[in-house]
Backbone as JSON Lines, residues from 0, in Angstrom:
{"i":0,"aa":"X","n":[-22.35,-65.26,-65.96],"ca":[-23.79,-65.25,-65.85],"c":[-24.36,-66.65,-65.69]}
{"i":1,"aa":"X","n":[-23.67,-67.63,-66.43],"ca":[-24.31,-68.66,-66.36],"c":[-23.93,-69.87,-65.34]}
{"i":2,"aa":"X","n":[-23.41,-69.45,-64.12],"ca":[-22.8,-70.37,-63.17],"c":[-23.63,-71.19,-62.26]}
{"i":3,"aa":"X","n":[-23.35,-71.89,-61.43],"ca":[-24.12,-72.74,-61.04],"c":[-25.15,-71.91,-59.63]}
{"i":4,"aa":"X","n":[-24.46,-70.69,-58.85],"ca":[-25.43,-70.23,-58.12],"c":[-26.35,-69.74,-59.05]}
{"i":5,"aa":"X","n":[-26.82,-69.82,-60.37],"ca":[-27.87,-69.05,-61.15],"c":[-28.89,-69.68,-61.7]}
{"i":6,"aa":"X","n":[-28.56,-71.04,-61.16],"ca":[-29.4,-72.46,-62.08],"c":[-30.73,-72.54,-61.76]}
{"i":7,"aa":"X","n":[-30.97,-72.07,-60.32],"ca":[-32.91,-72.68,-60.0],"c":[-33.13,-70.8,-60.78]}
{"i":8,"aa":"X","n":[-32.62,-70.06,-60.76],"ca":[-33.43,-68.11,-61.43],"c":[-33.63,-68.78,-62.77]}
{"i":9,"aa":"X","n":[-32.56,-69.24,-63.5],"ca":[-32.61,-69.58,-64.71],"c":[-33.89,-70.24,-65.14]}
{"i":10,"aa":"X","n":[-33.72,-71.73,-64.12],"ca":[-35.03,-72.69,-64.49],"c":[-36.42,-72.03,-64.49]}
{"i":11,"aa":"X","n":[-36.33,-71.45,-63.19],"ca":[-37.74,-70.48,-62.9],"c":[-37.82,-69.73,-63.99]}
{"i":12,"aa":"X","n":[-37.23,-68.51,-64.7],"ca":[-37.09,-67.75,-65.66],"c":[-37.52,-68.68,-66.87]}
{"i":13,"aa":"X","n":[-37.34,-69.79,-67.11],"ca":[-37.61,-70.85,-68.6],"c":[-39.23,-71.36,-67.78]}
{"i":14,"aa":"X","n":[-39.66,-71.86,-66.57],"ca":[-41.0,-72.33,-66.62],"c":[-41.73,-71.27,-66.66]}
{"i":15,"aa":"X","n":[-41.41,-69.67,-66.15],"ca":[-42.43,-68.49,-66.08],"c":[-42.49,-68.16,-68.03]}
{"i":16,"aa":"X","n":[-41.22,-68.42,-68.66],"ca":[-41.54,-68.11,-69.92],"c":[-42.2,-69.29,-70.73]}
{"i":17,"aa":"X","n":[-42.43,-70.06,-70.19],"ca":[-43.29,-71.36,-70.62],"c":[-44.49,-71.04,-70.53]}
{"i":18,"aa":"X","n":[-45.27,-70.77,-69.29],"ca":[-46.71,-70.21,-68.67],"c":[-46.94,-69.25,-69.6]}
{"i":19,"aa":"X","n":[-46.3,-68.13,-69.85],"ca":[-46.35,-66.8,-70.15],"c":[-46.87,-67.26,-72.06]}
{"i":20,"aa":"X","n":[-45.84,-68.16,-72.3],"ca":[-46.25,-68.2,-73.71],"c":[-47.71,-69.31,-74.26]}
{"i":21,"aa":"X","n":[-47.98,-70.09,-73.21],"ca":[-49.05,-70.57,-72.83],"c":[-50.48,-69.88,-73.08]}
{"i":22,"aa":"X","n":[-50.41,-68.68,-71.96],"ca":[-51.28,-67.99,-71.8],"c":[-51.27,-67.05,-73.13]}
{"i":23,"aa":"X","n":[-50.32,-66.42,-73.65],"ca":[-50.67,-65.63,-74.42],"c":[-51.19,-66.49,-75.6]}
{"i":24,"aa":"X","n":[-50.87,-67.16,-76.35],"ca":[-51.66,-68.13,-76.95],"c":[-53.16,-68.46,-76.69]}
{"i":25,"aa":"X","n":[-53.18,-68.29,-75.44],"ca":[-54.47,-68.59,-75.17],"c":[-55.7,-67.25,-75.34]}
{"i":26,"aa":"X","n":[-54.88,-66.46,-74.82],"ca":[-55.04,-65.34,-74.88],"c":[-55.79,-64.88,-76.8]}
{"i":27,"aa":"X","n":[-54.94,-64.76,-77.58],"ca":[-54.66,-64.93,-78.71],"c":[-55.44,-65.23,-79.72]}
{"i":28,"aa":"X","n":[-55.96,-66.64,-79.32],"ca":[-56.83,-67.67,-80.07],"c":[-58.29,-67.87,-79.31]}
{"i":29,"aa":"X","n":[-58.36,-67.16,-78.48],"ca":[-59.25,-67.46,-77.82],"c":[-59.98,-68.8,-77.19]}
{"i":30,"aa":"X","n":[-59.12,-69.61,-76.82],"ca":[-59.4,-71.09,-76.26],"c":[-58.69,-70.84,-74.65]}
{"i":31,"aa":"X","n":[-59.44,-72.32,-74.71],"ca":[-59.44,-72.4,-72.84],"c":[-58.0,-73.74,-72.41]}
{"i":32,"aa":"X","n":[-57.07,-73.39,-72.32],"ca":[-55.7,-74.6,-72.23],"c":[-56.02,-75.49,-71.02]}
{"i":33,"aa":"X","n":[-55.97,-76.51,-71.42],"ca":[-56.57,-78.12,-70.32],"c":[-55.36,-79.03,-70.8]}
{"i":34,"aa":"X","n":[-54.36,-78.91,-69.35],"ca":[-53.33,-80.12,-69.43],"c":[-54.11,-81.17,-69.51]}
{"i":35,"aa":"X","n":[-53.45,-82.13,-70.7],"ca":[-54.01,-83.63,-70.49],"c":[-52.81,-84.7,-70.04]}
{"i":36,"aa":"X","n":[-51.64,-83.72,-69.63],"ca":[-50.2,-84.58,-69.22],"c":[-50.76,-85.34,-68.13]}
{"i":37,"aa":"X","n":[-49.52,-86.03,-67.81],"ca":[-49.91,-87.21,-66.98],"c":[-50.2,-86.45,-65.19]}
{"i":38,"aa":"X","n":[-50.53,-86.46,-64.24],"ca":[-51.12,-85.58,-63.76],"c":[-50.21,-85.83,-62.04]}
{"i":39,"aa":"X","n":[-49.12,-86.63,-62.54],"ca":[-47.47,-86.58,-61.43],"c":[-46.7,-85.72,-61.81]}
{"i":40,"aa":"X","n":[-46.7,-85.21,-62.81],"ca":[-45.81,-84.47,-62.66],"c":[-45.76,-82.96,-62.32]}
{"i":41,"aa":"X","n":[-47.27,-82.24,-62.02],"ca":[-47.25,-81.23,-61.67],"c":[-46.66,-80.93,-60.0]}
{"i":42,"aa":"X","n":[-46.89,-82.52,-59.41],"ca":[-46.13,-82.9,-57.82],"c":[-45.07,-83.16,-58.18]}
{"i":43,"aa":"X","n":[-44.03,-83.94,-58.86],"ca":[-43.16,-84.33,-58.77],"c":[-42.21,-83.01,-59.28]}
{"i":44,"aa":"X","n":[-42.83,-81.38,-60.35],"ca":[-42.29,-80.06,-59.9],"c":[-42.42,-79.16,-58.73]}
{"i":45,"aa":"X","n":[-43.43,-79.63,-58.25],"ca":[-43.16,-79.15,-56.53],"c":[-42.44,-79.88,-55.19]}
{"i":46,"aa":"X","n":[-41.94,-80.71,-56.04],"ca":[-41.45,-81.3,-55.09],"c":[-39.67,-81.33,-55.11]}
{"i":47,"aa":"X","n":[-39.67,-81.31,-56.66],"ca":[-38.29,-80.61,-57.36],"c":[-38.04,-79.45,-56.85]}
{"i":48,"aa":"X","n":[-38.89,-78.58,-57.07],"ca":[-38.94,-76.6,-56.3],"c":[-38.67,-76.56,-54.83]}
{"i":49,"aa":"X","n":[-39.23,-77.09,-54.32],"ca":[-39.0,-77.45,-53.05],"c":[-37.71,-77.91,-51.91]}
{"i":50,"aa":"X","n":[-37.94,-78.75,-52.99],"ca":[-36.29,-79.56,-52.5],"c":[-34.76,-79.04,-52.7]}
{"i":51,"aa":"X","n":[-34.87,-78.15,-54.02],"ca":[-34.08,-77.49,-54.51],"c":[-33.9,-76.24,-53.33]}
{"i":52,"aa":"X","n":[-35.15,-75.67,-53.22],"ca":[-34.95,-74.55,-52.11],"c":[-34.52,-74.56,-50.86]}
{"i":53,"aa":"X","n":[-34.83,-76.16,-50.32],"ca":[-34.01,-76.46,-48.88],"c":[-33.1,-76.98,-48.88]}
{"i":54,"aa":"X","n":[-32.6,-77.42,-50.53],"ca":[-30.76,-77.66,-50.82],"c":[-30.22,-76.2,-50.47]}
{"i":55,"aa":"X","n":[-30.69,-75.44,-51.02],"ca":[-30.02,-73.7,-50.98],"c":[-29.89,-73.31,-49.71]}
{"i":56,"aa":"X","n":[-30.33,-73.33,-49.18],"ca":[-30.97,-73.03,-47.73],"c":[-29.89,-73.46,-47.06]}
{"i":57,"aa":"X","n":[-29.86,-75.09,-46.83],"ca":[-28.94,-75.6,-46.15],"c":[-27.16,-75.96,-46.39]}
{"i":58,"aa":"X","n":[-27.32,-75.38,-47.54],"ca":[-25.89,-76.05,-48.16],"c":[-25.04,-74.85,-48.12]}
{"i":59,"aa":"X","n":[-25.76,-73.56,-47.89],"ca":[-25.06,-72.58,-47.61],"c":[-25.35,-71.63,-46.67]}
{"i":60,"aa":"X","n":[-25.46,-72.14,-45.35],"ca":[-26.29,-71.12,-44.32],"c":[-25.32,-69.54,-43.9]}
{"i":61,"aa":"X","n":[-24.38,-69.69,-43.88],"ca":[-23.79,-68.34,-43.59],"c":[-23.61,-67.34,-44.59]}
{"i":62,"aa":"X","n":[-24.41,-67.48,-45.92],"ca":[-23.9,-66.93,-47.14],"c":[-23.85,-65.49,-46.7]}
{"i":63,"aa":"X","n":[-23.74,-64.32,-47.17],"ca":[-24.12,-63.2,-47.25],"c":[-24.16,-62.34,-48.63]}
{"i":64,"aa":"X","n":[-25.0,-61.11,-48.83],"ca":[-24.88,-60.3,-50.08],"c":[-23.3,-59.61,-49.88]}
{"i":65,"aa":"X","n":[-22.65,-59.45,-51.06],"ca":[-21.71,-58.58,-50.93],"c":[-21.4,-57.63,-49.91]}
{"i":66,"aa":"X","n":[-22.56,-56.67,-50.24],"ca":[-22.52,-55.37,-49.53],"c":[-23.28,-55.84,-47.94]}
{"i":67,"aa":"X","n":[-22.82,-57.23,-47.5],"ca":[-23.31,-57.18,-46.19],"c":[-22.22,-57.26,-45.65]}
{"i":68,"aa":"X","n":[-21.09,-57.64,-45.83],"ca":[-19.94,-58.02,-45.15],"c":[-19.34,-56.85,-44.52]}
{"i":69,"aa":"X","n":[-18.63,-57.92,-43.06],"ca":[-18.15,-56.7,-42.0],"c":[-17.13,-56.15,-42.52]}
{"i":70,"aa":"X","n":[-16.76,-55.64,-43.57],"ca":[-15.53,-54.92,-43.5],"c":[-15.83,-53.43,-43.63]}
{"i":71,"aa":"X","n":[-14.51,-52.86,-42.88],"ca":[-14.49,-51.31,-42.49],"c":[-14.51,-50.64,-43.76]}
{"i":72,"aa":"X","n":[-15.1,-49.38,-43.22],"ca":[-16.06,-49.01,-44.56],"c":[-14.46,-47.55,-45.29]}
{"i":73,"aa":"X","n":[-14.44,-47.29,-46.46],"ca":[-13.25,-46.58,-46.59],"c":[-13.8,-45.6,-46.98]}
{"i":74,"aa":"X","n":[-13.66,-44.02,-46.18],"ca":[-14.35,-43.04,-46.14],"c":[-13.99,-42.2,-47.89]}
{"i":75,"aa":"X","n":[-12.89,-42.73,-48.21],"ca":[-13.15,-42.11,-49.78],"c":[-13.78,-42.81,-50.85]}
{"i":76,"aa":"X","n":[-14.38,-43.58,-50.41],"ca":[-14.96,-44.36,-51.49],"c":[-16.89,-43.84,-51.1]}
{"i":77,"aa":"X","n":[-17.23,-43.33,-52.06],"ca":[-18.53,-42.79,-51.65],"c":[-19.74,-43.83,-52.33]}
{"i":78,"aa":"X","n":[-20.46,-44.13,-51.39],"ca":[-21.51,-45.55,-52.01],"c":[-21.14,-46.7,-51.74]}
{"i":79,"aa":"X","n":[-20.03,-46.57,-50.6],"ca":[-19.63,-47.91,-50.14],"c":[-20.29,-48.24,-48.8]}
């Protein structure tokens, strides 16, 4: 589960549960959340996201899903 094709789902999965716990807090307490972080780094994660996605992209262009590959299909195997 934890291999390296799983690393940007993972990261995404830890910043959406970051937001998520954010908001519900906010939610919660009834206040209004105002980053006062330094105000590069919300670019310097899109630019991380980004870059990461046209590493993927390019570093493996012929990939395919499992169940895309040409091989002949074996008529006793049902759901193949």
């Amino acid at each position: 589960m934890l291999n390296r094709e799983n690393a940007i789902g993972l990261i995404l999965l830890v910043m959406c549960a970051a937001v998520a716990l954010v908001l519900l807090y906010s939610i919660a307490t009834g206040t209004r959340f105002q980053y006062t972080g330094p105000s590069w780094l919300a670019t310097a994660l899109v630019i991380l996201f980004i870059g990461a996605s046209i590493y993927g992209f390019v570093s493996r262009p012929g990939r395919r899903w499992p169940w895309q590959r040409n091989e002949p299909r074996d008529p006793g195997q049902p759901g193949r």
